[in-house]
N, C-alpha and C positions, 0 to 999 in steps of 0.2 A: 478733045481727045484725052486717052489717060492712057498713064505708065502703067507697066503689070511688071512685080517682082514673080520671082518664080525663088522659092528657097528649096537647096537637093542640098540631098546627102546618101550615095552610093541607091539610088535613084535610075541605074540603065535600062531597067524594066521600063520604066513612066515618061524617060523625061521628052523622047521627040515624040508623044501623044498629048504634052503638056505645052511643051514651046510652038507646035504647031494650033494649037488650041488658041495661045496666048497671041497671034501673028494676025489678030485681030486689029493689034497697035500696030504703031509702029518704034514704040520706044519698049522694049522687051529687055528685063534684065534678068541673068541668071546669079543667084546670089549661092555658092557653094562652101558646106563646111569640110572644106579639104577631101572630098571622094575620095577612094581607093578602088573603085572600080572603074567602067568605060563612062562614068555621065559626063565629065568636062569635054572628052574626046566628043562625044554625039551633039553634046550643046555646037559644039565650033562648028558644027557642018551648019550651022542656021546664021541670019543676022542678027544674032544679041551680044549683048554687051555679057561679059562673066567676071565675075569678082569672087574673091574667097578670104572668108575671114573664119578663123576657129570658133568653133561651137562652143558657147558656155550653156546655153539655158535659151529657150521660146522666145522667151520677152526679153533680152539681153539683144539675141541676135537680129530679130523686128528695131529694135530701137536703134542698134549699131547701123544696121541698111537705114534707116531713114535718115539718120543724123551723117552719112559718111557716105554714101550712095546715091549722085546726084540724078534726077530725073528730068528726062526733060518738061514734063508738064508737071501741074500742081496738085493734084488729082491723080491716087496711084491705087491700084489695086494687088492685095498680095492670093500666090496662087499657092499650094504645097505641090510640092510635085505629081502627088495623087491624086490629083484636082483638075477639071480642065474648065475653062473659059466657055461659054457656049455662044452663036449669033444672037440669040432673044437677050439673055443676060447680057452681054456687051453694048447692046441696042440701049436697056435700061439705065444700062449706068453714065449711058451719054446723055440720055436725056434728062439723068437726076444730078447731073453735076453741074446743071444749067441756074435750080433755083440759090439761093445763100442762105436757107435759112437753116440747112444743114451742115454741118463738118464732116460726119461722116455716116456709113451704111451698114447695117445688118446683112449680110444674105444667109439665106437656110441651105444644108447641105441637104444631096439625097443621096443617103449610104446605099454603095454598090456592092454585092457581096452575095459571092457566088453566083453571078448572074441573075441576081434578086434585088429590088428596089425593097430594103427595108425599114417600111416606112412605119410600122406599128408601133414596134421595139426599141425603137430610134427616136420618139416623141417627136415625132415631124408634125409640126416643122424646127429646126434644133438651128439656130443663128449663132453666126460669127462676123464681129469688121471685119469685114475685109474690101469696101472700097471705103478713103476719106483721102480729106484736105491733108497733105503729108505734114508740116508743119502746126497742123490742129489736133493730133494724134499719137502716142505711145504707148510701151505696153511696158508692162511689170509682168512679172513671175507667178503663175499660180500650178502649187500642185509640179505636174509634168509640162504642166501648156503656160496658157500667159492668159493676163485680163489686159484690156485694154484702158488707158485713163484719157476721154475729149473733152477738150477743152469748148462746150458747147453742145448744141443739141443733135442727136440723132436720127433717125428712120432707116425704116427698113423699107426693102426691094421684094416686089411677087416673084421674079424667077429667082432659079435656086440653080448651083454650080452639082455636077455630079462628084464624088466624091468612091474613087475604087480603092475602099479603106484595107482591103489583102489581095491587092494585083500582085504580089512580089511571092506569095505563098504563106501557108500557116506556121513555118518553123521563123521567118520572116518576124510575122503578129507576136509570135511567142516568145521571142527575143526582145523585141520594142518593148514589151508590154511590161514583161519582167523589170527593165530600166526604168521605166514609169512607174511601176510600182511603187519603188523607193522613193521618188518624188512625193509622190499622192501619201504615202505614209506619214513623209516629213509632216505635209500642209495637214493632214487628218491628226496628227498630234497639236500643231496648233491653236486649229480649230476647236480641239475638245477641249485647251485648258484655257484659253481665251478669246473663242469666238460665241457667238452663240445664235437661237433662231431668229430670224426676220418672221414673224408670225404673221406680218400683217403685206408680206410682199409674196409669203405661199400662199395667203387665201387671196389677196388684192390688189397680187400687184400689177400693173401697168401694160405688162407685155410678158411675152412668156418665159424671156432671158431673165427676169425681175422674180419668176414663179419659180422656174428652173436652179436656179441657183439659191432660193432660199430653201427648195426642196433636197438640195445638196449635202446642206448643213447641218438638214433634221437627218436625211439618211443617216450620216456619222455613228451617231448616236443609239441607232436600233439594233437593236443584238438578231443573232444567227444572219448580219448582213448578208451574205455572198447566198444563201438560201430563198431569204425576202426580195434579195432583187431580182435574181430570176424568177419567183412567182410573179412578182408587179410586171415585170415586162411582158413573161408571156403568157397570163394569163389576164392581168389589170388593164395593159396596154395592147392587147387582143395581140402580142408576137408571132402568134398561133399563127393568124392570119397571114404571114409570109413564109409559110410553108416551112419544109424541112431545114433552107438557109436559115430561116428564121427562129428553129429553135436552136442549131447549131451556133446564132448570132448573140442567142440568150447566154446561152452553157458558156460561151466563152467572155462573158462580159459578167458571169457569176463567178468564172474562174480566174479573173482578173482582181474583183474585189476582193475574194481571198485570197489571192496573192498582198494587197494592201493590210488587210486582218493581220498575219501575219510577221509583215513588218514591221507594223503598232505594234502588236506583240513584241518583239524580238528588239526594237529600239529601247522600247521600257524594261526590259528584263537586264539589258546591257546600260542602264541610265542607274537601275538599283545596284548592278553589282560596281560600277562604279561609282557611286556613292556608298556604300559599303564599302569600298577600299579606302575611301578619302577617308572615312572614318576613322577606319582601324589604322592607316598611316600617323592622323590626328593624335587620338591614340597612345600611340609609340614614341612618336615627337616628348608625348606631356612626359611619357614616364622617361624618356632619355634624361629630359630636363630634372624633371625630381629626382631619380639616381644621382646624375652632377651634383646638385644642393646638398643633399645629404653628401 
């Protein structure tokens, strides 16, 4: 058997579509960063356990639940509130927690959105941990989200969890995303002054998370961004193909990356005027000092 966290945060839209998803197990825990709406109230009408620890950051509060969150089994799998568990997928993960030659699992999501599987614009199949060994397992900070770091080798699973990435509404998405933003800006300024391409993991690398992610780091770098990614998606990645959600899915995942353009922008333009002041402070120190001498 395995554990399933469930992580919310003002989540009353999702979360008895997600805990009853999750009732698969029988060891179900709700990990909450302090709601302010009705989720803690609708979790207690279920059998889980609920804990609430303050939100700092993805990979902070993944690491905190596993390090401080005890399960009863050894083998957990994490759920977003957005996310639900299916029969097939829970079947699979019993029977892949059998061999040892893994720590932990990839699963692919299938974004729901608008009442549309979209799978074109989505590069489906798009993988995330989310079943391992708990003590084999943690996560760090990337961007808005977190990467994972195992301790050992991995695999990935055929089913895929459904994923209803704006059940809660678009003023919902537009809010999230904005927050995210600034994240993805911070990590898009690191990356430009000390990261750089894996050349040989976007033409070769291993799996598509090894492709994906070094295709991440070239995007950075290409001018009129937020323009270029909505042609690659819905014209490269055939997005066309999911219909009218689907170009809706593009436009707003072009109007996300210019919300990051932006921020780049706006951090470096506040980085010069503040080194411009250090300067002129500099400056004024030297000539305070040489007025004193004389």
């Amino acid at each position: 058997m395995i554990s399933i966290y469930i992580l919310t945060h003002n989540e009353e839209v999702d979360i008895a579509h997600t805990i009853e998803s999750a009732m698969l197990s029988d060891d179900v825990i709700v990990v909450d960063s302090y709601s302010s709406d009705r989720t803690v109230e609708i979790a207690r009408r279920y059998p889980v356990r609920i804990v609430q620890h303050k939100f700092e950051s993805h990979g902070q509060q993944r690491t905190w639940m596993l390090q401080n969150v005890p399960t009863k089994y050894e083998w957990v799998y994490i759920l977003e509130a957005d996310e639900r568990m299916t029969k097939e997928l829970f079947a699979e993960c019993l029977a892949a927690i059998k061999t040892s030659k893994y720590v932990g699992y990839y699963v692919a999501e299938r974004v729901l959105f608008m009442g549309t599987w979209i799978r074109y614009s989505t590069q489906y199949p798009r993988y995330q941990m989310r079943l391992f060994c708990k003590d084999k397992v943690w996560f760090t900070d990337y961007g808005h989200a977190e990467r994972e770091v195992c301790l050992g080798q991995t695999g990935f699973l055929k089913e895929t969890y459904p994923h209803y990435t704006c059940s809660k509404g678009f003023s919902r998405w537009i809010e999230k995303h904005n927050r995210y933003s600034t994240d993805e800006a911070i990590e898009t300024l690191v990356q430009l002054e000390s990261g750089t391409i894996n050349w040989r993991d976007l033409f070769f690398g291993r799996s598509e998370l090894e492709k994906r992610r070094a295709l991440k780091n070239l995007s950075l770098r290409v001018p009129f961004r937020p323009l270029v990614r909505f042609f690659y998606m819905y014209f490269w990645l055939k997005g066309c193909f999911d219909g009218s959600a689907g170009f809706t899915w593009c436009t707003l995942q072009a109007f996300y990356e210019y919300l990051i353009v932006l921020k780049v922008k706006e951090m470096k333009q506040k980085s010069r005027e503040n080194l411009a002041h250090s300067i002129s402070d500099g400056k004024t120190q030297i000539n305070l000092v040489l007025n004193y001498e004389k």
